[in-house]
C-alpha positions in Angstrom: 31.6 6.8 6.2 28.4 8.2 8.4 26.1 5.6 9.6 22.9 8.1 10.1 20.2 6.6 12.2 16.5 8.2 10.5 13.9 5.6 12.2 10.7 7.4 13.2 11.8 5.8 16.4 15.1 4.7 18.5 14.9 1.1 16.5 17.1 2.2 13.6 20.0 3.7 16.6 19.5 0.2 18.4 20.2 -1.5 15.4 23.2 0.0 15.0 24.7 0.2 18.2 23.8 -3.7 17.9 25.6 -3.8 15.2 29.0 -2.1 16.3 28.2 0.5 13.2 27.3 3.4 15.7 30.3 5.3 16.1 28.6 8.9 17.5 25.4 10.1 18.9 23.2 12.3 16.4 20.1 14.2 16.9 17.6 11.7 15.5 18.5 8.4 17.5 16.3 8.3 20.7 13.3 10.6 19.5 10.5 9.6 17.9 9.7 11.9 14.7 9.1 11.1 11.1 11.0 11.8 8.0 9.4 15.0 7.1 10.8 16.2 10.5 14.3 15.6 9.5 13.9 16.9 6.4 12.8 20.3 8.1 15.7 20.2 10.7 18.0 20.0 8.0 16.4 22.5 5.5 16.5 25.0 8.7 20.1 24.2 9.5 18.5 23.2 13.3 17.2 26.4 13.9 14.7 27.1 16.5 15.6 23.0 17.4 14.2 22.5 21.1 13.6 26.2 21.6 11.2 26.4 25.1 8.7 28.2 23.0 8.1 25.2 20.9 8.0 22.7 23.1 4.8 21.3 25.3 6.1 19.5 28.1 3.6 16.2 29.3 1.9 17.1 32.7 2.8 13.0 33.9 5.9 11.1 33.8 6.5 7.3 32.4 8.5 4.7 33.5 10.9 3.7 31.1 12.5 0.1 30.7 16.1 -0.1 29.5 16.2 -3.4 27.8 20.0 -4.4 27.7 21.9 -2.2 28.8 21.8 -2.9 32.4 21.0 0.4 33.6 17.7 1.3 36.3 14.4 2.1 35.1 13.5 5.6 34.7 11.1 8.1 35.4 11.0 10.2 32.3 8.7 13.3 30.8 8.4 13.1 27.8 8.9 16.4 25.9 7.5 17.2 22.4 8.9 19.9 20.3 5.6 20.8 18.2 7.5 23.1 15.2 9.7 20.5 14.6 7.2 17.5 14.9 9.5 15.6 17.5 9.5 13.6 20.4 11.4 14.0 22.7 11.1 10.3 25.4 14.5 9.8 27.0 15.9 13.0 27.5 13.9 15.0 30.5 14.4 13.4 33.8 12.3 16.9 35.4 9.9 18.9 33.2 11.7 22.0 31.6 14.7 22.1 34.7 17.1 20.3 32.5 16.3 21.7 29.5 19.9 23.7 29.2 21.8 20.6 30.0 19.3 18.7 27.4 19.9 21.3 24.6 24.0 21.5 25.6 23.8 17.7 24.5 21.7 18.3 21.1 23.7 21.5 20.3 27.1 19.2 20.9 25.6 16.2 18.4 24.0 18.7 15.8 27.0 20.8 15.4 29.2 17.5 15.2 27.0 16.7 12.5 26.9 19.3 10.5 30.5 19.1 10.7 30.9 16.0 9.5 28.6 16.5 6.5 30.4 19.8 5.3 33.9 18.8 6.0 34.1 15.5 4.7 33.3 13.8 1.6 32.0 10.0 1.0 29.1 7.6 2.1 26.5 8.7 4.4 24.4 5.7 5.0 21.1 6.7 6.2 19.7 3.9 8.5 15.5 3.5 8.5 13.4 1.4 9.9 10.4 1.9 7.5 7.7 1.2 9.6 4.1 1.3 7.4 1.9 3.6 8.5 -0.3 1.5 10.6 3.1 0.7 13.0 3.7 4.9 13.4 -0.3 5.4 14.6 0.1 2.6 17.1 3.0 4.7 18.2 1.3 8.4 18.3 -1.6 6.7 19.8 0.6 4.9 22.7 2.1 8.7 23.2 -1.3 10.9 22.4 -2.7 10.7 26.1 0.7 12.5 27.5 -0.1 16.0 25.3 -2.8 18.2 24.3 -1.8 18.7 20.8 -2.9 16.2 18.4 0.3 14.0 17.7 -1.2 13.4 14.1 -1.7 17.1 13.4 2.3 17.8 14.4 4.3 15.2 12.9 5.5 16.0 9.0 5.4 13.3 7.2 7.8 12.7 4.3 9.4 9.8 2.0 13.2 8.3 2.8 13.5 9.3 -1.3 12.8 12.8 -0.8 15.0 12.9 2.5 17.7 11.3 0.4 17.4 14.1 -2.5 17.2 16.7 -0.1 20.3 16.0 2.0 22.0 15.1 -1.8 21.4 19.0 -2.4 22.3 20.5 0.7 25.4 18.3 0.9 26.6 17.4 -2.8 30.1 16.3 -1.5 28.4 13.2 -0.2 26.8 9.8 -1.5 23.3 9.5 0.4 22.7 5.9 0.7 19.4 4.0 1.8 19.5 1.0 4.5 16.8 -0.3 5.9 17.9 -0.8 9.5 16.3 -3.9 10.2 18.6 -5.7 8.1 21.7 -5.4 10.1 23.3 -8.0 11.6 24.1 -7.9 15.9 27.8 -8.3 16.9 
């Protein structure tokens, strides 16, 4: 079985790692994007994914917080790939300097999951934390002041449903199944 983290933000990943149901990394976990994004990635088989001509880096950093995993607070830039309407908030420790060692890691987590989804067969749980509409403004409001583009105008919005029919297409050897995220249990 996949567990498949799909949260417009790293809350669906949390839960599962919380859980002890989050076996692999993927490329959705720590970004912020929403459905219609995914649906995109997946349509373009990752194409053109975190190319530097798509991406607007943010001129200032931010100070992230690691909750519970005991690790030191970062300085971060956040990074937003504008073709692909995501957001990129854990990954660039430097503006575009790492970006070969950031792709390296994508490329190793998309190709593991496109793997996974043509060479097997079974349940692919996809894990979402379906936040209403107001909750994902908040969030593209919080981020807005970091980028000139206009985080509304660049994130594709989309339904779970239509992600679920989509990747049911693409991938007919597997069952698509809907969770939402906030339901699981901790260890």
């Amino acid at each position: 079985m996949i567990h498949l983290p799909v949260g417009f933000d790293c809350s669906a990943a949390s839960s599962l790692r919380q859980s002890g149901l989050r076996e692999r990394a993927y490329p959705f976990d720590w970004n912020i994007l929403d459905i219609g994004s995914i649906e995109l990635f997946f349509r373009n088989k990752g194409v053109g994914f975190l190319e530097k001509e798509n991406l607007e880096i943010s001129k200032k950093m931010y100070t992230h917080k690691y909750e519970n995993q005991g690790q030191k607070d970062q300085k971060l830039f956040p990074v937003l790939d504008y073709v692909h309407g995501i957001l990129f908030v854990h990954d660039y420790k430097s503006d575009l300097k790492d970006i070969e060692e950031v792709k390296s890691k994508y490329r190793k987590r998309i190709n593991n999951l496109f793997h996974e989804l043509e060479k097997t067969s079974g349940d692919v749980t996809l894990y979402y934390d379906f936040k209403n509409q107001k909750q994902k403004t908040q969030v593209l409001q919080n981020w807005q002041s970091y980028f000139k583009r206009n985080l509304n105008d660049v994130f594709i919005k989309g339904s779970i449903e239509s992600l679920r029919e989509e990747l049911q297409k693409l991938y007919p050897n597997q069952n698509f199944i809907i969770c939402n995220s906030k339901q699981l249990k901790s260890k």
